[in-house]
gemmi code that builds the backbone of each chain (N, CA, C; Angstrom):
import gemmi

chains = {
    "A": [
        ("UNK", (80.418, 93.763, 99.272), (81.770, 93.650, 99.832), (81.695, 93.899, 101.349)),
        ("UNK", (82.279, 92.928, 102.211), (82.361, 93.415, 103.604), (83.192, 94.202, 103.858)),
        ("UNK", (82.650, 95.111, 105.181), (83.680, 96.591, 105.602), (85.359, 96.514, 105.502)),
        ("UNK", (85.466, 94.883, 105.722), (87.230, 94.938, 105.780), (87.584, 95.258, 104.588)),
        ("UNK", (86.626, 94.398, 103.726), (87.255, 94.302, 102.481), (86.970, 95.511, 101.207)),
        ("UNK", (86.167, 96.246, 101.933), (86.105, 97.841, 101.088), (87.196, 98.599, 101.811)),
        ("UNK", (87.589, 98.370, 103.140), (88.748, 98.941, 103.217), (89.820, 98.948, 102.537)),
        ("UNK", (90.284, 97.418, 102.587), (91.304, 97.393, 101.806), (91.026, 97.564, 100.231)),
        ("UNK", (90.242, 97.605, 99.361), (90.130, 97.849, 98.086), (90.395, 99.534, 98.012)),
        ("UNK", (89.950, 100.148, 99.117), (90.025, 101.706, 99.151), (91.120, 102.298, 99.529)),
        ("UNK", (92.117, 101.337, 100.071), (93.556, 101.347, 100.614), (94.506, 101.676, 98.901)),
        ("UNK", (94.446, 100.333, 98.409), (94.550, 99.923, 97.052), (94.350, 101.266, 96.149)),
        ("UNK", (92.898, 101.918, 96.315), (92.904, 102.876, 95.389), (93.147, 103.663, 96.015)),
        ("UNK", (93.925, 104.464, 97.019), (94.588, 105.445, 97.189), (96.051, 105.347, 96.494)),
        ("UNK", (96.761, 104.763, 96.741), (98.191, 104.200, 96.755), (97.795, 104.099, 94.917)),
        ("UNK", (97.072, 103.863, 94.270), (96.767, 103.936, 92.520), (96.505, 104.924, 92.003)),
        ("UNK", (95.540, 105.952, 92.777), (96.189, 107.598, 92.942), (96.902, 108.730, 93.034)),
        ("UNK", (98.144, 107.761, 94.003), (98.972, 108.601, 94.187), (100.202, 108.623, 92.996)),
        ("UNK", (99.822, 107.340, 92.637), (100.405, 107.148, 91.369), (100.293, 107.213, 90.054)),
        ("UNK", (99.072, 107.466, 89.636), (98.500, 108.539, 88.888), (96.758, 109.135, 88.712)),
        ("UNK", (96.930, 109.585, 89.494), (95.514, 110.092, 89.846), (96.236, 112.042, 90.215)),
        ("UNK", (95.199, 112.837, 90.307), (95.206, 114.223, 90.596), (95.168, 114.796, 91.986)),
        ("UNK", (95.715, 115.651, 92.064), (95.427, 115.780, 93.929), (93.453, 115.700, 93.902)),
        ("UNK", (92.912, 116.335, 93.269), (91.364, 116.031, 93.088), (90.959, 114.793, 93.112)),
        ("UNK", (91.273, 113.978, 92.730), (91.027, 112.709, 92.782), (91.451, 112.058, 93.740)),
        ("UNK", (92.819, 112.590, 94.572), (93.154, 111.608, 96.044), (91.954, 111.959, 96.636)),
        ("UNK", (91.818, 113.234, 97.162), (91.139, 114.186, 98.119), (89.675, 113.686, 97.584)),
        ("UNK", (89.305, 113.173, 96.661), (87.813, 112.974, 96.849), (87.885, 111.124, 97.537)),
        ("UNK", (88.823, 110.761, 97.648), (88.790, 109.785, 98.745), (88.345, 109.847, 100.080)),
        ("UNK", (88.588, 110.976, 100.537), (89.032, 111.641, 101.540), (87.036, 111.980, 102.205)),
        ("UNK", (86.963, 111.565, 103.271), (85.681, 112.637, 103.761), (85.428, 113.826, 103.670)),
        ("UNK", (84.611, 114.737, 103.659), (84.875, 116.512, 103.481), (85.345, 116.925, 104.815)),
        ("UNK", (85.411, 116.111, 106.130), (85.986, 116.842, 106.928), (87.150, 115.925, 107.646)),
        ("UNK", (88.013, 115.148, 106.863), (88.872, 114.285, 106.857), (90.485, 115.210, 107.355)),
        ("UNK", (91.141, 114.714, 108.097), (92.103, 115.381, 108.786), (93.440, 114.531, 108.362)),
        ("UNK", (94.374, 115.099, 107.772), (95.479, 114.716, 107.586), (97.015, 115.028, 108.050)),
        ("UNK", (97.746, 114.288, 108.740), (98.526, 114.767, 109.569), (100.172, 113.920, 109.072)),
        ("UNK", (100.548, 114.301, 108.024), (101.704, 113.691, 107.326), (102.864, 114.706, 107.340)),
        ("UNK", (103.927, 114.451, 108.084), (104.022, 113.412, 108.855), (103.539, 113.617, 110.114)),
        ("UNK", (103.065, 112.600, 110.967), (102.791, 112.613, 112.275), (103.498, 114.022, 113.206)),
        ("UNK", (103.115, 114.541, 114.049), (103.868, 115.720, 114.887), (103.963, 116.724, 114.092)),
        ("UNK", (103.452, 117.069, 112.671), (103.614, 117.813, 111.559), (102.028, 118.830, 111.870)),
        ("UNK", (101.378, 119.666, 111.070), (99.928, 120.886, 111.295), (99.504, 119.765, 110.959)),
        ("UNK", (98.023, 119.580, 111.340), (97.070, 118.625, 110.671), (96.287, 119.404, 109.931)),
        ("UNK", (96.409, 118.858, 108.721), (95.164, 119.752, 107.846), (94.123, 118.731, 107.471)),
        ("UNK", (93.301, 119.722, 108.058), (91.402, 119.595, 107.932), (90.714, 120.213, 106.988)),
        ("UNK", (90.013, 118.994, 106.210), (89.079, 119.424, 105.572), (89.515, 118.723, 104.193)),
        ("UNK", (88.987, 118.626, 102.699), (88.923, 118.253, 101.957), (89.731, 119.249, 100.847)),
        ("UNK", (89.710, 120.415, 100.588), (90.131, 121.795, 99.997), (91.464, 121.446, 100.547)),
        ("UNK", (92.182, 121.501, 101.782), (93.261, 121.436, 102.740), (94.112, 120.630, 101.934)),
        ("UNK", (93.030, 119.660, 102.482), (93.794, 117.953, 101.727), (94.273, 118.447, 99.725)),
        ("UNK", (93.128, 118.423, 99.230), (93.662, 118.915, 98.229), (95.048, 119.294, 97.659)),
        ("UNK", (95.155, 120.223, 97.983), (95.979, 121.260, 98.641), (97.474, 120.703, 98.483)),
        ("UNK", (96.946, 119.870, 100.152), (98.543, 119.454, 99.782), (98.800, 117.959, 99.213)),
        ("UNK", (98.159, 117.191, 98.697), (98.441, 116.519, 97.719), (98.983, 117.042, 95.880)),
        ("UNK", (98.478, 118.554, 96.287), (99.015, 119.703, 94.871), (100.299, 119.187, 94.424)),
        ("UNK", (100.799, 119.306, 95.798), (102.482, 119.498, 95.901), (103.279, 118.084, 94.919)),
        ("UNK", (102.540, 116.764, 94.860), (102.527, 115.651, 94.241), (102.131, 115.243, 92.545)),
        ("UNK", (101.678, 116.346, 92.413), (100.857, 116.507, 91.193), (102.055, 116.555, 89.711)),
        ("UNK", (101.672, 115.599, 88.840), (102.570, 116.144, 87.740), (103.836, 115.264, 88.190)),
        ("UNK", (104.556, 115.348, 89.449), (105.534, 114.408, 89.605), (105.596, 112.889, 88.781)),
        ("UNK", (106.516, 112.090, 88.398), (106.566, 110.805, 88.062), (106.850, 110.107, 88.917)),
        ("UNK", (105.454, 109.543, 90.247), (105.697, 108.772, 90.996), (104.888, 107.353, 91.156)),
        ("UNK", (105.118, 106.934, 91.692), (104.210, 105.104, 91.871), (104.137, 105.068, 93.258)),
        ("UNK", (103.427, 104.458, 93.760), (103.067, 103.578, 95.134), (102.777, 102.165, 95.431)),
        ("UNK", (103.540, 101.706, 96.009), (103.531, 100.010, 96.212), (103.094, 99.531, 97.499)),
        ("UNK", (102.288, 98.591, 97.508), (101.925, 98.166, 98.976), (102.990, 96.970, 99.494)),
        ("UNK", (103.302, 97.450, 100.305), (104.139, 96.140, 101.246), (103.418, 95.571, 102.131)),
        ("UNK", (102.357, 96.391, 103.315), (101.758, 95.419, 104.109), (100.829, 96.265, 104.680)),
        ("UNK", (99.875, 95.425, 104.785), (98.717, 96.119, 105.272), (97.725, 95.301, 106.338)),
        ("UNK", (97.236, 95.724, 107.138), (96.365, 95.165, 108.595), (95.056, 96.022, 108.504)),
        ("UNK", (94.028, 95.535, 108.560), (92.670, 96.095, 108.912), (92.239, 95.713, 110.115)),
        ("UNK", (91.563, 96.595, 110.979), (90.882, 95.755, 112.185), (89.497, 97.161, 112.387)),
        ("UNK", (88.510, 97.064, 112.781), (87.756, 97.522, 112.851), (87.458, 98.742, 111.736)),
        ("UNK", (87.582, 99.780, 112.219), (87.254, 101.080, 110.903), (88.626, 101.606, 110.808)),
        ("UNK", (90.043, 101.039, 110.993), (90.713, 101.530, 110.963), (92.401, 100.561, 110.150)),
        ("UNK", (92.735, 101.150, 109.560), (93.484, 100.280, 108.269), (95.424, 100.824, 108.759)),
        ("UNK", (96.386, 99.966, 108.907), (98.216, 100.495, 108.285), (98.187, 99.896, 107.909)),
        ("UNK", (99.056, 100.581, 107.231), (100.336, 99.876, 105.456), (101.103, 100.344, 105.549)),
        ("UNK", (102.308, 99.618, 105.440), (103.713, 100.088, 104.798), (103.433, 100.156, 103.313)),
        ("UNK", (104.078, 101.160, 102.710), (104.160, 101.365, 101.445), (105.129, 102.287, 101.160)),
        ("UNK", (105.962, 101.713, 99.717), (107.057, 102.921, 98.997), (106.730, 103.512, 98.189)),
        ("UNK", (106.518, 104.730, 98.333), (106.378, 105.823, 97.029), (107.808, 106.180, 96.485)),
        ("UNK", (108.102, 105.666, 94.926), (109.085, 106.185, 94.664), (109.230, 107.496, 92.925)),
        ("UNK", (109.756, 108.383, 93.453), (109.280, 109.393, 92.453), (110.348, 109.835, 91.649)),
        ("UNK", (110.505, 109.832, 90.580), (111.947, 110.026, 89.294), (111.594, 111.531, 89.232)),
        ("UNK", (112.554, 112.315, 89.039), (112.260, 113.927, 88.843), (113.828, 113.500, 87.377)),
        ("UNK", (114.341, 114.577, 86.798), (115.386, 114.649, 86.108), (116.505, 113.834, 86.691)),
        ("UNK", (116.572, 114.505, 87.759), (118.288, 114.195, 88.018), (118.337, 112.950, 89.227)),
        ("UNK", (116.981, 112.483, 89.963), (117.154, 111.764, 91.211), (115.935, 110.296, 91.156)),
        ("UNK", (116.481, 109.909, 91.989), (114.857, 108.668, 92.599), (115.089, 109.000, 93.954)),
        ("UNK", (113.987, 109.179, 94.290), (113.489, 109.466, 95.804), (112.260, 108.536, 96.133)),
        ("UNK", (112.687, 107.857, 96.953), (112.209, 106.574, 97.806), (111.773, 106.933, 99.062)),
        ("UNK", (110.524, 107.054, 99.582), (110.127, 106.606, 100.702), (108.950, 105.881, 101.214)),
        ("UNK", (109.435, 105.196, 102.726), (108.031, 104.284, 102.612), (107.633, 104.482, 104.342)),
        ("UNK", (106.810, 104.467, 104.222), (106.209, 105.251, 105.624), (104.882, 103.801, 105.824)),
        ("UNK", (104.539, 103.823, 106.716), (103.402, 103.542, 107.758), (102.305, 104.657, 107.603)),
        ("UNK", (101.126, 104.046, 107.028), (100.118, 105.107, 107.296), (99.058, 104.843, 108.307)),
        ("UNK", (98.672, 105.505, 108.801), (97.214, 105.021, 109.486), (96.038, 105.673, 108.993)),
        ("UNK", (95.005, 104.758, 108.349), (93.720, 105.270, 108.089), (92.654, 105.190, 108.982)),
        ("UNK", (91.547, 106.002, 109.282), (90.285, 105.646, 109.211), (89.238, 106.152, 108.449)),
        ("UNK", (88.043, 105.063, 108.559), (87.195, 105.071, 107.654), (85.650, 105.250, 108.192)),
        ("UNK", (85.076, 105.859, 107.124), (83.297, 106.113, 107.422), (83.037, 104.697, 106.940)),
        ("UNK", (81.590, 105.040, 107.503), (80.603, 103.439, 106.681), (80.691, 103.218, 105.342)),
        ("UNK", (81.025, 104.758, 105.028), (81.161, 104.290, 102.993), (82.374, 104.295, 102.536)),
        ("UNK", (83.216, 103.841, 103.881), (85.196, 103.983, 103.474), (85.583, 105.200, 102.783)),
        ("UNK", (85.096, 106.257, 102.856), (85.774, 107.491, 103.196), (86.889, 107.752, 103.884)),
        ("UNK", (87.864, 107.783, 103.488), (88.948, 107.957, 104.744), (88.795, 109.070, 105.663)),
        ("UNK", (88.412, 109.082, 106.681), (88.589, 110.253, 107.676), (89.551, 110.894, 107.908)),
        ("UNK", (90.529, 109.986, 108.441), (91.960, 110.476, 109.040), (93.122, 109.389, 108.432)),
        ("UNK", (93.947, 110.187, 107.938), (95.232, 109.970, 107.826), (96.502, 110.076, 108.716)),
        ("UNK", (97.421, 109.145, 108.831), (98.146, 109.952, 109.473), (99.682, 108.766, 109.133)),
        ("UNK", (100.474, 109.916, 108.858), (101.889, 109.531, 108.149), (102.629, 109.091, 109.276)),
        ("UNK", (103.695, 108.308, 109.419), (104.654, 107.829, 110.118), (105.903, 107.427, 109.628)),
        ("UNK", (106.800, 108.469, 109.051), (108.191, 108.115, 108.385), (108.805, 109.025, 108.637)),
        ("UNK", (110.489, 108.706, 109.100), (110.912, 110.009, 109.010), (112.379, 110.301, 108.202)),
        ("UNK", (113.303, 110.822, 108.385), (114.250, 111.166, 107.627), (115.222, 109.716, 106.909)),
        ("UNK", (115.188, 108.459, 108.447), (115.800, 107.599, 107.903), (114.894, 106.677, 106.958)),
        ("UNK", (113.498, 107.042, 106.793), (112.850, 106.156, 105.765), (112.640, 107.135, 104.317)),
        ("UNK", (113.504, 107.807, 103.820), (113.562, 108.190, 102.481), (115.185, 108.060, 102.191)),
        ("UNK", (115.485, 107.564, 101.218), (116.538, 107.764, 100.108), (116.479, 108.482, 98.882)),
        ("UNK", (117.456, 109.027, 98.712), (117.651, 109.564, 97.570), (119.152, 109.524, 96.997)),
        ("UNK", (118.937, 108.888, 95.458), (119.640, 108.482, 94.686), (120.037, 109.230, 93.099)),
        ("UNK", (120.909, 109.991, 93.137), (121.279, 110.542, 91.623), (121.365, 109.361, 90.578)),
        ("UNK", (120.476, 109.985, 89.451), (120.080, 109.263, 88.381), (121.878, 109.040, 87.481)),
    ],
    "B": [
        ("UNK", (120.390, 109.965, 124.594), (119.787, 109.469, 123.552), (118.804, 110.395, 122.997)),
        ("UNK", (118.463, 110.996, 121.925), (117.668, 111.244, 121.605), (116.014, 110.676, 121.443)),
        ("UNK", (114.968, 111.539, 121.105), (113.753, 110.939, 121.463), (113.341, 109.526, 120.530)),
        ("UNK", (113.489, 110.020, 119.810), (113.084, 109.224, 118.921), (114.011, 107.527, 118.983)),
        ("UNK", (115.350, 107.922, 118.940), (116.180, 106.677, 119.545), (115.375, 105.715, 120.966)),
        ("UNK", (115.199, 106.629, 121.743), (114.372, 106.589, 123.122), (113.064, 105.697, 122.758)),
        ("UNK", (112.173, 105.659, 121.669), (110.838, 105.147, 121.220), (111.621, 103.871, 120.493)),
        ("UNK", (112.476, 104.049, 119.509), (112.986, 103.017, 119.101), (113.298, 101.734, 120.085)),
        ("UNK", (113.919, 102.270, 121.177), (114.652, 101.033, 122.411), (113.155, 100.694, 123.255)),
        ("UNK", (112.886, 102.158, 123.238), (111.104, 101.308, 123.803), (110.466, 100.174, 123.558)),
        ("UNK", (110.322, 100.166, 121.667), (109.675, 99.315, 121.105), (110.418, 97.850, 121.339)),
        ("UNK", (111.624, 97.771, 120.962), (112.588, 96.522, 120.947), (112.399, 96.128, 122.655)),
        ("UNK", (112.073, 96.789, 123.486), (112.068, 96.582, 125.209), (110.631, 95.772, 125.304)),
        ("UNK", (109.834, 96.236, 124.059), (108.294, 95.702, 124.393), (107.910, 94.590, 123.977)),
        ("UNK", (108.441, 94.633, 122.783), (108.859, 92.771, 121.875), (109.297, 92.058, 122.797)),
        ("UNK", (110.338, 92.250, 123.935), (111.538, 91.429, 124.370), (110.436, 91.009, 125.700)),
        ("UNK", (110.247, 91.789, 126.502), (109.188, 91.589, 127.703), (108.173, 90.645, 127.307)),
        ("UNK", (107.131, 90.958, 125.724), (106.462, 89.645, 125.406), (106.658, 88.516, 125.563)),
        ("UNK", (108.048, 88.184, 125.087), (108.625, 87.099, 124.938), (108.851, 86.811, 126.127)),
        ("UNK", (109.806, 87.265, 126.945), (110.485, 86.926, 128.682), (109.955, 87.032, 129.372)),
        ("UNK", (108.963, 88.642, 129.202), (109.019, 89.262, 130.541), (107.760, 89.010, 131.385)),
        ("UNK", (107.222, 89.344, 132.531), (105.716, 88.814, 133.240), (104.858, 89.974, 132.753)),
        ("UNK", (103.404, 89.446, 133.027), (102.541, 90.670, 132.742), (102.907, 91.669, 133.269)),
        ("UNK", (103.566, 92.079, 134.748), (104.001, 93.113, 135.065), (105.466, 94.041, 134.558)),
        ("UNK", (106.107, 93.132, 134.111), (107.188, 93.912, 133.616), (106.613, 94.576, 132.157)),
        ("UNK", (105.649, 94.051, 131.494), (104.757, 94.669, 130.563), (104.300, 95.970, 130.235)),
        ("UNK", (103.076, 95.872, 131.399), (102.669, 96.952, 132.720), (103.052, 97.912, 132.650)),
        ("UNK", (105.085, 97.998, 133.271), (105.236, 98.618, 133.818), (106.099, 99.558, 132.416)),
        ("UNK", (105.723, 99.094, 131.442), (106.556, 100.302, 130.596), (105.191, 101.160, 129.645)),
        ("UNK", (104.365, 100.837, 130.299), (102.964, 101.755, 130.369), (102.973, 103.371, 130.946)),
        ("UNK", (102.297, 103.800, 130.679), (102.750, 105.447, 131.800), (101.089, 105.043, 132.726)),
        ("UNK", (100.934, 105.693, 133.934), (99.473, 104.700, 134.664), (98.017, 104.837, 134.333)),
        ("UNK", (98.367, 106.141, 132.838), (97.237, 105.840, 132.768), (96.313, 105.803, 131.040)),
        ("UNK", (97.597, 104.828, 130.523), (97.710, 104.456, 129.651), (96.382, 104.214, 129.375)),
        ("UNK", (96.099, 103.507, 127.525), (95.394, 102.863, 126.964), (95.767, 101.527, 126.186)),
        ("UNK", (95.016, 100.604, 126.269), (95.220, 99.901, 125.072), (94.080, 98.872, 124.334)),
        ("UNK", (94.044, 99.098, 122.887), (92.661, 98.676, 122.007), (93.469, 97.750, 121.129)),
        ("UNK", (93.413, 96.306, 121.581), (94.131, 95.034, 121.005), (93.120, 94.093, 120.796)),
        ("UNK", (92.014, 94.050, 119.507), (92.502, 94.459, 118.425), (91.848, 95.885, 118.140)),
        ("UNK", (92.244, 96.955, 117.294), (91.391, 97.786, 116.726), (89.649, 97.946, 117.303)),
        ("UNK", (88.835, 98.075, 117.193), (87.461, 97.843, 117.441), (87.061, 97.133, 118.612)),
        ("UNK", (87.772, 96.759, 119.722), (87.645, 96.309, 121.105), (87.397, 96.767, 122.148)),
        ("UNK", (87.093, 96.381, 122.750), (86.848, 97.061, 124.517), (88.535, 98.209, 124.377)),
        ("UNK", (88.321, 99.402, 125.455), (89.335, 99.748, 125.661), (90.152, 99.460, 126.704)),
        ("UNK", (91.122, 99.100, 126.946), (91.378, 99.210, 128.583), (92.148, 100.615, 129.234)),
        ("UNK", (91.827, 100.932, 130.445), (92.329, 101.915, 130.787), (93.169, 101.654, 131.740)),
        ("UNK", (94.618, 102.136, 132.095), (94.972, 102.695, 133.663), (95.827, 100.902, 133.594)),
        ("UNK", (96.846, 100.997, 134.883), (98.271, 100.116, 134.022), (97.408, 99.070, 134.939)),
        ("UNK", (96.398, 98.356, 136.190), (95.721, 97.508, 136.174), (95.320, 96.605, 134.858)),
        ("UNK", (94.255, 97.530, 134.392), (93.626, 96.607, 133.499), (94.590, 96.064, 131.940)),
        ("UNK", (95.549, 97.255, 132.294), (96.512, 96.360, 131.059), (97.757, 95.375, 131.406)),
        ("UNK", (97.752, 95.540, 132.622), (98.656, 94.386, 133.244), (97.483, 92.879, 133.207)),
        ("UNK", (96.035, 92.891, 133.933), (95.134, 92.114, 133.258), (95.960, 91.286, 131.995)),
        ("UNK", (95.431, 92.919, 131.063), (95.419, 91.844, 129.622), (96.496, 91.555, 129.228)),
        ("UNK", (97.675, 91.767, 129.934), (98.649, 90.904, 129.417), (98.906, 89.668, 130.166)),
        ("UNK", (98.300, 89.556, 131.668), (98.453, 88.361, 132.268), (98.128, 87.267, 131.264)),
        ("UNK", (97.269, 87.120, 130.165), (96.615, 85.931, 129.415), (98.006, 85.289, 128.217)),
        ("UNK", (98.942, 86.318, 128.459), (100.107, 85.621, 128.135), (101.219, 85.018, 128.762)),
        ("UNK", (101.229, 85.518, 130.023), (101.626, 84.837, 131.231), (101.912, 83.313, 131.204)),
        ("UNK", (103.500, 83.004, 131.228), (103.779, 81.622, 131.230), (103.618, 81.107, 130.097)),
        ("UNK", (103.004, 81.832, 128.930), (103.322, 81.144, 127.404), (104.661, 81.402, 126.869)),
        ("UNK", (104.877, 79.959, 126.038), (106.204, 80.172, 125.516), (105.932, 80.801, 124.081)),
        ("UNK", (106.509, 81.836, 123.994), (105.967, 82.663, 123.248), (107.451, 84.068, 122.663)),
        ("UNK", (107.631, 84.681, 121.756), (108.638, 85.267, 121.239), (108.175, 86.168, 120.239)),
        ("UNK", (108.435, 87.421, 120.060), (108.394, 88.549, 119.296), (109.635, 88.911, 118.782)),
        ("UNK", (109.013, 89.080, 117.333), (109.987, 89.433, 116.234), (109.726, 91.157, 115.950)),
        ("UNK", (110.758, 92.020, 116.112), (110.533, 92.803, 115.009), (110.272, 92.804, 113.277)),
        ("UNK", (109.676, 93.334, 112.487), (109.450, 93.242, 111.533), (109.509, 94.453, 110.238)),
        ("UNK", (109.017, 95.767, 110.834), (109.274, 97.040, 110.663), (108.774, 97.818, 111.730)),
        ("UNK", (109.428, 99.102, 111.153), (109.464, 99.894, 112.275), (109.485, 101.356, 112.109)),
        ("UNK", (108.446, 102.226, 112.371), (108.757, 103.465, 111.947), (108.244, 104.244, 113.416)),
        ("UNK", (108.765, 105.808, 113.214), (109.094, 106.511, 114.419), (108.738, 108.413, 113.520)),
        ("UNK", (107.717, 108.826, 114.551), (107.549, 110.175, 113.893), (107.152, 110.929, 115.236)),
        ("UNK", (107.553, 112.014, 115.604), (106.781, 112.636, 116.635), (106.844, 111.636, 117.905)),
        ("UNK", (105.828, 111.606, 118.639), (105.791, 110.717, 119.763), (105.235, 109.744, 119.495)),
        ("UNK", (105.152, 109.545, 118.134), (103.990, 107.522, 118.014), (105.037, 106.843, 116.869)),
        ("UNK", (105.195, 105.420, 117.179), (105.699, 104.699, 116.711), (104.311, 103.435, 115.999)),
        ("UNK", (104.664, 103.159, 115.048), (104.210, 101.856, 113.963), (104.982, 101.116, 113.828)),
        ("UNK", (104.999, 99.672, 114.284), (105.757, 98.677, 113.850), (105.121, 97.421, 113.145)),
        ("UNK", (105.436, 96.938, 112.361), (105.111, 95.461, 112.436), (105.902, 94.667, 113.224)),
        ("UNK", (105.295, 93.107, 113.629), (106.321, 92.259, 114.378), (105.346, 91.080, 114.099)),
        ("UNK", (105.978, 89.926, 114.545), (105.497, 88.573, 114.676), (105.558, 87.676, 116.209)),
        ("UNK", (104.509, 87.690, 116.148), (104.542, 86.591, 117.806), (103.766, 85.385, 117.731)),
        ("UNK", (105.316, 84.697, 118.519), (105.079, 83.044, 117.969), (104.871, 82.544, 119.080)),
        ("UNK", (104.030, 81.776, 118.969), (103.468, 81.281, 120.733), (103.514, 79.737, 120.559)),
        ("UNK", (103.898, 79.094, 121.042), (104.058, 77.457, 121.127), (103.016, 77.089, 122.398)),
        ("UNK", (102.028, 76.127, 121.957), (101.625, 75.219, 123.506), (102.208, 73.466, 122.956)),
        ("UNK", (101.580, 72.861, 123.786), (101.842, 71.523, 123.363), (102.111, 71.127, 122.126)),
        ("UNK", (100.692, 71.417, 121.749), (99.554, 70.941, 120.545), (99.937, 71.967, 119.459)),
        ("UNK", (100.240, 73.344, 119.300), (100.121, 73.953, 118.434), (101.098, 74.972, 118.251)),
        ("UNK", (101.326, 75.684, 117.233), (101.934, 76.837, 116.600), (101.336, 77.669, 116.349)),
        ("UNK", (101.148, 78.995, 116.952), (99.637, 80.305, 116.698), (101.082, 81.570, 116.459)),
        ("UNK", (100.816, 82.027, 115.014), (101.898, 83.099, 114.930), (100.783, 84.078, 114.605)),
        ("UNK", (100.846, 85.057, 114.467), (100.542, 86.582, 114.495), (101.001, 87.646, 114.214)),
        ("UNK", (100.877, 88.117, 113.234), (101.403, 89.287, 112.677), (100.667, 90.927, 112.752)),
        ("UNK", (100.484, 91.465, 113.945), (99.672, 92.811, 113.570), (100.846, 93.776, 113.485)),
        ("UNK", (100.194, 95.362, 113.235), (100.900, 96.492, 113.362), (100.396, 97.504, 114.783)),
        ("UNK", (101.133, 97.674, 115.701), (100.805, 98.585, 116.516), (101.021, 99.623, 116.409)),
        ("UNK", (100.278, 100.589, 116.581), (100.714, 102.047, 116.774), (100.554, 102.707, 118.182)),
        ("UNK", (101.892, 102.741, 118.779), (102.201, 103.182, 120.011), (102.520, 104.776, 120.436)),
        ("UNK", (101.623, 105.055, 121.038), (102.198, 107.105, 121.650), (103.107, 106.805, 122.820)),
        ("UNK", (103.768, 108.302, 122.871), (104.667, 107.904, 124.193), (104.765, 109.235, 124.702)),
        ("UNK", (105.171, 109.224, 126.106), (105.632, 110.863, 126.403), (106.631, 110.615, 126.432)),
        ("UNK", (106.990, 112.301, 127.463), (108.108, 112.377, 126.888), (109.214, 111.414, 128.217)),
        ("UNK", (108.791, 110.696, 128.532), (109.565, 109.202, 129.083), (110.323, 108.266, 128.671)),
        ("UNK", (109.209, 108.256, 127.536), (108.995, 106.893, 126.665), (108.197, 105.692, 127.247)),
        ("UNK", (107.414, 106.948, 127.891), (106.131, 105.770, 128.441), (105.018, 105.316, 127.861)),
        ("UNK", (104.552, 104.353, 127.598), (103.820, 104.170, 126.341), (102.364, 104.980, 126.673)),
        ("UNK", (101.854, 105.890, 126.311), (100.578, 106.019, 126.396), (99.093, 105.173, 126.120)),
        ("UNK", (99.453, 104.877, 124.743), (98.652, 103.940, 124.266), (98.728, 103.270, 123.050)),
        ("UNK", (98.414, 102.315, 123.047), (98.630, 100.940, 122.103), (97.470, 100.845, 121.300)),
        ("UNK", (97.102, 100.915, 119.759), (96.790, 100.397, 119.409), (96.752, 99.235, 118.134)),
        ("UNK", (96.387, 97.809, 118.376), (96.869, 97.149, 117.613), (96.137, 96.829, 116.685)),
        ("UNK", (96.688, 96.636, 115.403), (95.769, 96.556, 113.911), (96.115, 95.136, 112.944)),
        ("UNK", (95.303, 94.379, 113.470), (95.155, 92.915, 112.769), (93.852, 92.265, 113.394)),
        ("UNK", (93.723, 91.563, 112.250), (92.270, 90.472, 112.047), (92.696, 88.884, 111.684)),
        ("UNK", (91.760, 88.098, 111.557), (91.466, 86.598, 111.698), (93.224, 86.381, 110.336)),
        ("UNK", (92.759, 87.081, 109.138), (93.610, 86.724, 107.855), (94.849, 87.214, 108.522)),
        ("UNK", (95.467, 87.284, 109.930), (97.053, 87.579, 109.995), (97.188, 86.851, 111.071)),
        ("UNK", (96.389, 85.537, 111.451), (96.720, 84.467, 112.425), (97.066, 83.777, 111.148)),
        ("UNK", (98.121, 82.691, 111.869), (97.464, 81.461, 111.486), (98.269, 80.343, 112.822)),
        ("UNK", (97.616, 79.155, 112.593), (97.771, 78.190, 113.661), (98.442, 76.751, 113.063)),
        ("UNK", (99.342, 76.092, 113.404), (99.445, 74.498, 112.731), (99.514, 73.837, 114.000)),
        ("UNK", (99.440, 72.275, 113.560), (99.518, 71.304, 114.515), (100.822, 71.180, 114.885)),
        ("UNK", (101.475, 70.641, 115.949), (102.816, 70.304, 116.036), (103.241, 69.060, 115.895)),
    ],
}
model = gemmi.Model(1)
for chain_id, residues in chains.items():
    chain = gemmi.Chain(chain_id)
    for i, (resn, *xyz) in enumerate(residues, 1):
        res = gemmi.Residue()
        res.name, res.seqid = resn, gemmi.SeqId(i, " ")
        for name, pos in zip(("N", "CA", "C"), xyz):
            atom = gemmi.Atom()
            atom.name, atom.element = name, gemmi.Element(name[0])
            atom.pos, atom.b_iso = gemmi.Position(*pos), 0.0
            res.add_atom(atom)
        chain.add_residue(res)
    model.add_chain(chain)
structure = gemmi.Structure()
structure.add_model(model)
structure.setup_entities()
């Protein structure tokens, strides 16, 4: 597979993760010293354990992830995408801009979120 | 206006200049000692010279930017857009995502843009 195109397959399986995969299983996407900064202007947490961590917070939820659009250009990948997550009483919709980069073995290095209050909805069930 | 409003009118100011404006009116919504990596994995350019340069190569094309999406976090903005460039002979549209920093001006710091060969395309006229 060429580099673009392990990107985007590795794009793909994040976003299939988040939708049912374990925070263990995002985070081993992730490089061990991969920096994540969601949302943008937000702590960046470093490291793989970190990451973990806070993908926890996602865990167990009933959510999906959809790709709307995505651009590769060198080692570095955005997508729009909606994560939308059913709890009891709500649907909560949001779709953010991510920016990835990637090692030679598409490891994601760095993350970094770009959405803010006006890109989530939330809707009583 | 708030900041983020402030990045928003930025972006719609930067589409609009593509389309109308000269390499220097471009330029000049740069801060001086900006960056910009168009595409991803490219030479960098530094300092509002060499990016007035690279926008001279659009200079006098009839040419128009679409917004497409648009997100806003902190001081960096992600958009998609479309730019449609007409010569004689042809139709060359383009679809990347930039991710733009700004201070606190709304001067662009630096640009970088994220698309490859699969988000041209070209027809005859």
């Amino acid at each position: 597979m060429n580099p673009n195109d392990l990107i985007r397959s590795r794009v793909l399986q994040y976003l299939s993760a988040i939708g049912a995969g374990t925070a263990a299983d995002i985070a081993a996407l992730y490089a061990d010293d991969a920096t994540v900064e969601d949302p943008v202007g937000s702590d960046i947490r470093a490291g793989r354990t970190a990451i973990e961590e806070f993908y926890g917070a996602l865990s167990g939820a009933d959510c999906d992830a959809e790709l709307l659009t995505l651009r590769v250009s060198g080692n570095t990948a955005a997508f729009g995408f909606r994560v939308t997550t059913r709890t009891p009483d709500q649907v909560i919709v949001v779709e953010p801009i991510d920016i990835m980069t990637f090692d030679d073995d598409a490891q994601i290095t760095s993350m970094r979120a770009i959405w803010g209050p006006d890109d989530l909805t939330i809707k009583n069930r």
